[in-house]
C-alpha positions as CSV (number, residue, x, y, z in Angstrom):
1,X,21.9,11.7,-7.3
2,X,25.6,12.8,-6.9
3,X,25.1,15.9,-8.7
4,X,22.2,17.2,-6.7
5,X,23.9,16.3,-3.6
6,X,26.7,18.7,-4.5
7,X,24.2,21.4,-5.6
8,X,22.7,21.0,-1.9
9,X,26.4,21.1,-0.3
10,X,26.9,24.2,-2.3
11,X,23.8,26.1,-1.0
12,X,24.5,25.0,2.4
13,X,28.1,26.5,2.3
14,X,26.7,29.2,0.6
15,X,23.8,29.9,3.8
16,X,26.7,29.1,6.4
17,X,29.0,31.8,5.1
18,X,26.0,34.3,5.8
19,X,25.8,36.5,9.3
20,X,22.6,35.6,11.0
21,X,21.0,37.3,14.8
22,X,21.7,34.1,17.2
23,X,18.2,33.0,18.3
24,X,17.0,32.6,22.2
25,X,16.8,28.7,23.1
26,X,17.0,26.9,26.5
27,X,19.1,24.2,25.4
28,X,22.5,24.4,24.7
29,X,23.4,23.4,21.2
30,X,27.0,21.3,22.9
31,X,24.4,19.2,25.1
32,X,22.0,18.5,22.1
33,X,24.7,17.3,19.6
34,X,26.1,15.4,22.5
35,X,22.9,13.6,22.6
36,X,22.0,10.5,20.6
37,X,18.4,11.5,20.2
38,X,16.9,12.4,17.3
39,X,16.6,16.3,17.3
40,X,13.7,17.6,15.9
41,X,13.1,21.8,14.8
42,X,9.9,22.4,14.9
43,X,7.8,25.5,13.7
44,X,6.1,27.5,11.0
45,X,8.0,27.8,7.5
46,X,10.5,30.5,6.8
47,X,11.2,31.4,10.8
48,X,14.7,30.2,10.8
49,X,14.5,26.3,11.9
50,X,17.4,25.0,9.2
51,X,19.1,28.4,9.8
52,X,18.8,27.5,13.7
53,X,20.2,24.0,12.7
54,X,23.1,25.1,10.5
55,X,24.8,27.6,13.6
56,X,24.4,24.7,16.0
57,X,25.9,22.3,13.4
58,X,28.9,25.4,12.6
59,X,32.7,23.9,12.4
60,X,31.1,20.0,12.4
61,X,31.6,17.4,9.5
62,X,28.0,16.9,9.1
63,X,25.7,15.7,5.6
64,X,23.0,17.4,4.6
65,X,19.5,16.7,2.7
66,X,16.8,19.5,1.7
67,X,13.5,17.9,1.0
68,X,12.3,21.0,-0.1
69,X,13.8,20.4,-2.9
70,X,11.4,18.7,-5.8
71,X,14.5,17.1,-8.0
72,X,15.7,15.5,-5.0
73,X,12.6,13.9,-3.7
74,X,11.5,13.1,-7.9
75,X,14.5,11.0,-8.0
76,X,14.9,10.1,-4.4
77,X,16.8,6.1,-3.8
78,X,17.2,5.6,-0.5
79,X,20.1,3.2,-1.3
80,X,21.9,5.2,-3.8
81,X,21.3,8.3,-1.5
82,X,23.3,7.0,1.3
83,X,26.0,6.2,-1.0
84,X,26.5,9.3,-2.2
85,X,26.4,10.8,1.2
86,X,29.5,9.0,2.3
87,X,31.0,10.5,-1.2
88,X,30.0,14.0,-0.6
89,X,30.6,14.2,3.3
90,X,33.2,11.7,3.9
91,X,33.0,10.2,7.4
92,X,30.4,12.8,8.5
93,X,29.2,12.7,12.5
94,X,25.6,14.3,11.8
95,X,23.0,14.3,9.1
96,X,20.6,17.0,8.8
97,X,17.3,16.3,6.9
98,X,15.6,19.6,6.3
99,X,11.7,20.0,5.9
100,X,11.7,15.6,5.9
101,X,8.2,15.5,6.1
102,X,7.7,16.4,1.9
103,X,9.7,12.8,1.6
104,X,7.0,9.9,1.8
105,X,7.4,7.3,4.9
106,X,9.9,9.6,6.1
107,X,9.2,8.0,9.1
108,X,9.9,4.6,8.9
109,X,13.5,5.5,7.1
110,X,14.1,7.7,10.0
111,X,13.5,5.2,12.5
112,X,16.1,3.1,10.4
113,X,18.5,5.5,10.6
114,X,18.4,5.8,14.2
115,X,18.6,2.3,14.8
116,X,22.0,2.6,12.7
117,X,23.0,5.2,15.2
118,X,23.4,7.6,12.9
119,X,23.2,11.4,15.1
120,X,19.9,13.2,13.1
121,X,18.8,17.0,13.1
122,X,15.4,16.8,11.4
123,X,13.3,19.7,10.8
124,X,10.0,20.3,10.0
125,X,6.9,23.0,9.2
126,X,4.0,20.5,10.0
127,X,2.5,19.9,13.4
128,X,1.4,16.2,12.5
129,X,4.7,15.1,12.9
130,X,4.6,15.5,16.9
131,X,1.5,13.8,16.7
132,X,0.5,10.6,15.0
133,X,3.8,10.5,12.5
134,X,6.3,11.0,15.5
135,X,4.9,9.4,18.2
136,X,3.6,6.1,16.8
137,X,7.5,5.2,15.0
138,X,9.6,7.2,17.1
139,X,8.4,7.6,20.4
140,X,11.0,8.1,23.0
141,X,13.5,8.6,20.7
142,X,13.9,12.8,19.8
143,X,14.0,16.1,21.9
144,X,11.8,18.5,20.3
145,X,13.1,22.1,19.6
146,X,9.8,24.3,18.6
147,X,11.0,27.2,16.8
148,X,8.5,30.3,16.4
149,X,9.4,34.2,14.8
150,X,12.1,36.4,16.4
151,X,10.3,37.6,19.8
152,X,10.3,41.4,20.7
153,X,13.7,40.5,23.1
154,X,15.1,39.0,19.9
155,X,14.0,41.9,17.5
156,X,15.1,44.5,19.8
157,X,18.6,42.9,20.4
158,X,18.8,42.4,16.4
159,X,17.9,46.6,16.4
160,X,20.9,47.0,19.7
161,X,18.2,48.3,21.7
162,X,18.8,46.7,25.4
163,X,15.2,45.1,26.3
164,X,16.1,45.1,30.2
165,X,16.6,48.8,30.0
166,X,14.3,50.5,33.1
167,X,13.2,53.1,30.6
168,X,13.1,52.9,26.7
169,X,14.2,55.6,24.8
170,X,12.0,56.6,21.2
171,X,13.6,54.0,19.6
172,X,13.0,51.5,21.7
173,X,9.3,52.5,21.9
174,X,8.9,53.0,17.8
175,X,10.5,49.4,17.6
176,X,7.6,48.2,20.1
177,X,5.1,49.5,18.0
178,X,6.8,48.5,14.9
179,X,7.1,44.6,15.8
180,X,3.4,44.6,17.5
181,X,2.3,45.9,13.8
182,X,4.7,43.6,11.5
183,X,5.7,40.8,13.5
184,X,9.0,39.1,14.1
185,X,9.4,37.0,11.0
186,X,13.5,36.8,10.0
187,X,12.9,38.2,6.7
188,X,11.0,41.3,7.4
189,X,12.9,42.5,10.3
190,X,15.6,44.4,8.7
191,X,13.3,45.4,5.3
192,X,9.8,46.0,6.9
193,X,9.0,47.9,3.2
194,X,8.5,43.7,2.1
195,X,6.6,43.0,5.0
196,X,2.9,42.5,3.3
197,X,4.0,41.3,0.0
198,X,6.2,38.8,2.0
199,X,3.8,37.6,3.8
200,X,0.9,37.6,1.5
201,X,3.0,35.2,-0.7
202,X,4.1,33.0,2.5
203,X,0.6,32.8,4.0
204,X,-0.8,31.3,0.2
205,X,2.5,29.2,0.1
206,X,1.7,27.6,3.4
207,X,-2.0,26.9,2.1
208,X,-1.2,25.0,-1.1
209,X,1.8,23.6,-0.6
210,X,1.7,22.4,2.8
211,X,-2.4,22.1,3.6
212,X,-4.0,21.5,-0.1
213,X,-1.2,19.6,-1.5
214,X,-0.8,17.4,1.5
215,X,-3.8,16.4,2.3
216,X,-5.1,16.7,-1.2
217,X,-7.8,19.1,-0.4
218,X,-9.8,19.3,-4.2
219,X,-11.8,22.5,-2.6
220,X,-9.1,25.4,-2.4
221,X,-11.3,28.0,-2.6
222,X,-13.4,27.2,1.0
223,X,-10.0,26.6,2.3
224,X,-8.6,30.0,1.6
225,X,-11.8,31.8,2.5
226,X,-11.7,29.8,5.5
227,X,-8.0,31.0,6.5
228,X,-8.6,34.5,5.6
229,X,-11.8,34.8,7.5
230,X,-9.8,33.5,10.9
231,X,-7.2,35.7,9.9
232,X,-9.7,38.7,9.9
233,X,-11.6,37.5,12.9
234,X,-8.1,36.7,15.5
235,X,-8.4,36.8,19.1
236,X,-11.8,36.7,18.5
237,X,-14.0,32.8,19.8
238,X,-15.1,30.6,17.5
239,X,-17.4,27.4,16.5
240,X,-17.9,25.2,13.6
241,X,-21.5,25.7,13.6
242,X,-20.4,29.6,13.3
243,X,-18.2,29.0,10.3
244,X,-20.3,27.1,8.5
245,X,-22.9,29.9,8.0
246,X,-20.4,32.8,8.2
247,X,-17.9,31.5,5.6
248,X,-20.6,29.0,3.3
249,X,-18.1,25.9,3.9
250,X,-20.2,22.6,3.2
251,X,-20.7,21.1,6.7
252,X,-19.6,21.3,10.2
253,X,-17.4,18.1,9.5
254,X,-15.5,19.8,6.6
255,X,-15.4,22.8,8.7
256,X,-13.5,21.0,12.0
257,X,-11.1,19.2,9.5
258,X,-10.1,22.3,8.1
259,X,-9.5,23.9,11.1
260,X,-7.2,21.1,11.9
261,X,-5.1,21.3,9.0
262,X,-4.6,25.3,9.3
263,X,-3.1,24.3,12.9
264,X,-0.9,21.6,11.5
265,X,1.7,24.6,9.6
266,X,1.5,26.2,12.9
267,X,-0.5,28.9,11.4
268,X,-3.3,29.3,13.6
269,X,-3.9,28.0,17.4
270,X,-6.9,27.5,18.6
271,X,-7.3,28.3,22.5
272,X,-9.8,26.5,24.1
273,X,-12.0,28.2,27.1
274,X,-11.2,27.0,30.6
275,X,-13.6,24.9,32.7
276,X,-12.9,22.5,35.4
277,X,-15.7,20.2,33.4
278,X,-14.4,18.6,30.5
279,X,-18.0,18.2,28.5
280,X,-18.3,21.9,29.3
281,X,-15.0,23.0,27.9
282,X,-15.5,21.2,24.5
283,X,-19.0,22.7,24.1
284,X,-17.5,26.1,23.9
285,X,-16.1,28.0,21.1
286,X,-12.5,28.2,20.8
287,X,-10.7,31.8,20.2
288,X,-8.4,31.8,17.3
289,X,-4.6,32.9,17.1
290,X,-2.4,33.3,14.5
291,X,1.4,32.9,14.7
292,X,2.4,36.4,13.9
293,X,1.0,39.9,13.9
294,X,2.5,40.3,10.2
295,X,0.2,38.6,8.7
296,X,-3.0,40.2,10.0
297,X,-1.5,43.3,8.3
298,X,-0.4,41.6,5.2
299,X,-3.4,39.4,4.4
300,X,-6.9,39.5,6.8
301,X,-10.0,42.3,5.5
302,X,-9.5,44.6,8.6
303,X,-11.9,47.8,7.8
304,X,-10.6,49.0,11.1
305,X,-6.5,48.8,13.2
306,X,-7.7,47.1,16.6
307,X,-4.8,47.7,18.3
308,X,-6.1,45.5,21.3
309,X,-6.3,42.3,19.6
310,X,-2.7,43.2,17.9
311,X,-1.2,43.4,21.4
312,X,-3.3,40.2,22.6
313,X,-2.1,37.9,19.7
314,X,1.4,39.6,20.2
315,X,0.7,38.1,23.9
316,X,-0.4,34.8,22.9
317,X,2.2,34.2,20.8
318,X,5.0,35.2,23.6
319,X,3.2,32.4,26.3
320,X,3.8,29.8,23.4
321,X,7.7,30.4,23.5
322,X,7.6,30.2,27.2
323,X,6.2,26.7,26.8
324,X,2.7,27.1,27.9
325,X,0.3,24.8,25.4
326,X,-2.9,25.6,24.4
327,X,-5.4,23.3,26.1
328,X,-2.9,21.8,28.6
329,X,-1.3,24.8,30.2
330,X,-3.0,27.8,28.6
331,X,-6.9,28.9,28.4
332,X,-8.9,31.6,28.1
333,X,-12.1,32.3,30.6
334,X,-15.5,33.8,31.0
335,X,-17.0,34.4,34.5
336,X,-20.4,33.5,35.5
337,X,-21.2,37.1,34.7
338,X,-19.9,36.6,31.4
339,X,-16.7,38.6,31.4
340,X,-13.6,37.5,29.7
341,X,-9.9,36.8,30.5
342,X,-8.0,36.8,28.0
343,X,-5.7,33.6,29.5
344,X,-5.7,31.6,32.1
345,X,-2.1,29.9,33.0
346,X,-1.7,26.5,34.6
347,X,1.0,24.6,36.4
348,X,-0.7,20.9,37.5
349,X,-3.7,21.1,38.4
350,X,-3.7,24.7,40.0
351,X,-4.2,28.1,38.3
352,X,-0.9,29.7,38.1
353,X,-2.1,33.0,36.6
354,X,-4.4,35.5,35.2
355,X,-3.4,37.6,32.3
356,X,-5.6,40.8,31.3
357,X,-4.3,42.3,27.7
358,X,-5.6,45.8,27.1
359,X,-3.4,48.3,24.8
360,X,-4.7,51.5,26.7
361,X,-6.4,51.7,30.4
362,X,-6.7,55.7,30.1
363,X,-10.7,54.9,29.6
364,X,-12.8,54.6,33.3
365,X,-15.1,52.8,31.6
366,X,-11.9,50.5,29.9
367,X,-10.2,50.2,33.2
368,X,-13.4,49.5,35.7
369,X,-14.3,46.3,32.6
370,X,-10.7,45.0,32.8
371,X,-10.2,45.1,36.6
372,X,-13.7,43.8,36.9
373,X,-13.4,40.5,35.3
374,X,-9.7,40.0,36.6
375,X,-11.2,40.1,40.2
376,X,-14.5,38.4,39.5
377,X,-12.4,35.8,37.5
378,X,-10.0,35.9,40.5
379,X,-12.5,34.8,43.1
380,X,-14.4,32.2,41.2
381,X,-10.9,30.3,40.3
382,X,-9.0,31.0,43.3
383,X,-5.8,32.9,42.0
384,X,-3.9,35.8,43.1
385,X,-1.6,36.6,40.7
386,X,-3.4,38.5,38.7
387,X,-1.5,40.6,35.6
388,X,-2.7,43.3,33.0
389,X,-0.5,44.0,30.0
390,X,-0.6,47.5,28.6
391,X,0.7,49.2,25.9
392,X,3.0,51.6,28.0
393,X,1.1,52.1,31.3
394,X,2.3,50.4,34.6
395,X,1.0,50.2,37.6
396,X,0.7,48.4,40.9
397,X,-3.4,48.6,42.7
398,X,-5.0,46.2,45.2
399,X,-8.8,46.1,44.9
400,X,-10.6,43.3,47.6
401,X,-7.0,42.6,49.3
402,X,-6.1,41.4,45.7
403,X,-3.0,43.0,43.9
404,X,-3.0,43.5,40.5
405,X,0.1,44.4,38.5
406,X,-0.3,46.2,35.3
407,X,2.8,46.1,33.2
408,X,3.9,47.5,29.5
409,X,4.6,45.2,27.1
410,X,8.1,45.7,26.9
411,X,9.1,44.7,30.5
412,X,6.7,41.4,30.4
């Protein structure tokens, strides 16, 4: 147990010593380590969470355990563990347990060593530990920190292009069109010729290890033509009863559970429609996300670019990191005419905002359909702040006493 425990000290002095792009948060990391709650890293695999961790824990005497590790959790002694800790990191103020949720019960010993009072940084890449893990042993007792890929601010300030800048210059604009394509995962950013084998290997990494393995799913096959079908069919709504015919999965029940467990690695999000009647909002299909752009490029059966849907999952994603929640905060919408917003924000129990995403409004035909369905949409759920996101076009119109802002990318 000693000797891995030195191996793991080793590669985390080894990933300290590197230079890493400081990532946007709200908190400040003085206040967190301050606090004695638990504080928990959240997000997909390989965005940065123990890298995140490791900055914010920089010049402390703090102990360290990767659970991604298969010789530590094959001979894993919680005893002889904690023994070796005090060995490794004498008198240490923090532990960090990296990707805890491999090691079985993590919860319970967790719990145990909170009531201890030691100060914990626990990451983790699956959503079930907000939910049913985290909340039935250790509720009230951690902040949550949801980490997500670099955002186009982040990317451009990695690439020393000022995002506030009034007007972007070619490299600005070729990095907007870059990171809408390719995404914002850490890896790819500076070596966007790895981009698609990268993610192609992540995206079947994230299916067996932490979806088939974990909840022992003996079908891999429906389960990966599951994934790659929502992959291929983002921003686009969708049912059970649909995916059952469409993909040939076994039954609706199969189907739903599925679904759930492709949310829980924060790989898709599924965005439910809005209504203010609750039997009416279950009833209707959800649309599907996925949590970055790259991996529409890298791994979904697009015959066809759709730029649109690119630029509205590149949307989607951005409302995430500014803390709306899908089904809580953030919806999508279809008029009584049938005509689609693309999301609907709330704040309580008013609509905050409509958001329109279309890459180019040169088209009459384009414009009259988007403008349309934001003021029909407008009326029937009593908002005025109504918002189109474009590619590179901006604007400012009012159409029945209602102004509209259209806005590039870059400045929302």
């Amino acid at each position: 147990m000693k000797n891995i425990l030195l191996t793991q000290r080793a590669e985390r002095d080894e990933l300290m010593s590197r230079p890493y792009q400081p990532r946007e948060t709200k908190y400040d990391t003085a206040d967190l380590l301050a606090n004695p709650l638990i504080k928990l890293i959240t997000g997909p695999r390989r965005v940065g969470k123990s890298v995140f961790a490791l900055l914010m824990l920089q010049g402390k005497n703090f102990a360290y355990l990767n659970f991604d590790d298969s010789l530590l959790l094959e001979n894993w002694d919680e005893d002889l563990a904690m023994k070796m800790l005090e060995d490794v990191y004498p008198g240490y103020d923090y532990l960090l347990l990296d990707e805890v949720q491999n090691l079985n019960n993590w919860d319970l010993w967790v719990n145990k060593l909170y009531r201890r009072g030691k100060n914990l940084i626990i990451t983790g890449s699956n959503a079930k530990m907000l939910s049913s893990e985290m909340a039935t042993v250790l509720t009230g007792r951690y902040i949550q920190i949801e980490m997500l890929p670099f955002s186009l601010v982040e990317t451009m300030r990695w690439g020393n292009i000022d995002p506030k800048a009034e007007e972007q210059n070619t490299s600005a604009i070729a990095l907007i069109d870059d990171y809408m394509h390719n995404g914002g995962y850490p890896e790819t950013i500076p070596a966007r010729n790895i981009t698609r084998s990268y993610l192609s290997t992540l995206f079947d990494s994230i299916l067996l290890k932490d979806v088939a393995k974990r909840h022992k799913v003996r079908n891999t096959t429906d389960l990966y033509n599951l994934a790659t079908y929502l992959l291929s069919n983002f921003c686009n709504p969708i049912s059970a009863n649909d995916l059952v015919s469409e993909v040939g999965m076994s039954s609706v029940t199969t189907t739903k559970k599925f679904c759930d467990y492709l949310a829980e690695p924060y790989l898709f999000y599924f965005l439910p429609r809005f209504s203010n009647k609750l039997k009416m909002m279950k009833k209707a299909p959800n649309k599907v996300y996925v949590v970055d752009n790259g991996f529409v490029q890298s791994t979904a059966f697009n015959l066809t670019e759709n730029l649109g849907r690119l630029l509205e999952n590149q949307i989607f994603v951005e409302l995430l990191r500014r803390g709306y929640i899908p089904g809580n905060t953030l919806f999508y919408y279809r008029t009584r005419n049938d005509k689609e917003i693309d999301f609907v924000t709330r704040k309580g129990p008013k609509v905050e905002q409509l958001i329109q995403v279309c890459y180019d409004m040169a088209s009459e035909k384009t414009r009259k359909r988007e403008l349309s369905a934001l003021i029909e949409a407008a009326e029937e759920l009593n908002c005025n702040n109504l918002l189109v996101i474009t590619n590179t076009q901006s604007e400012s119109l009012t159409i029945k006493d209602k102004k509209i802002d259209i806005i590039p990318v870059g400045k929302f």
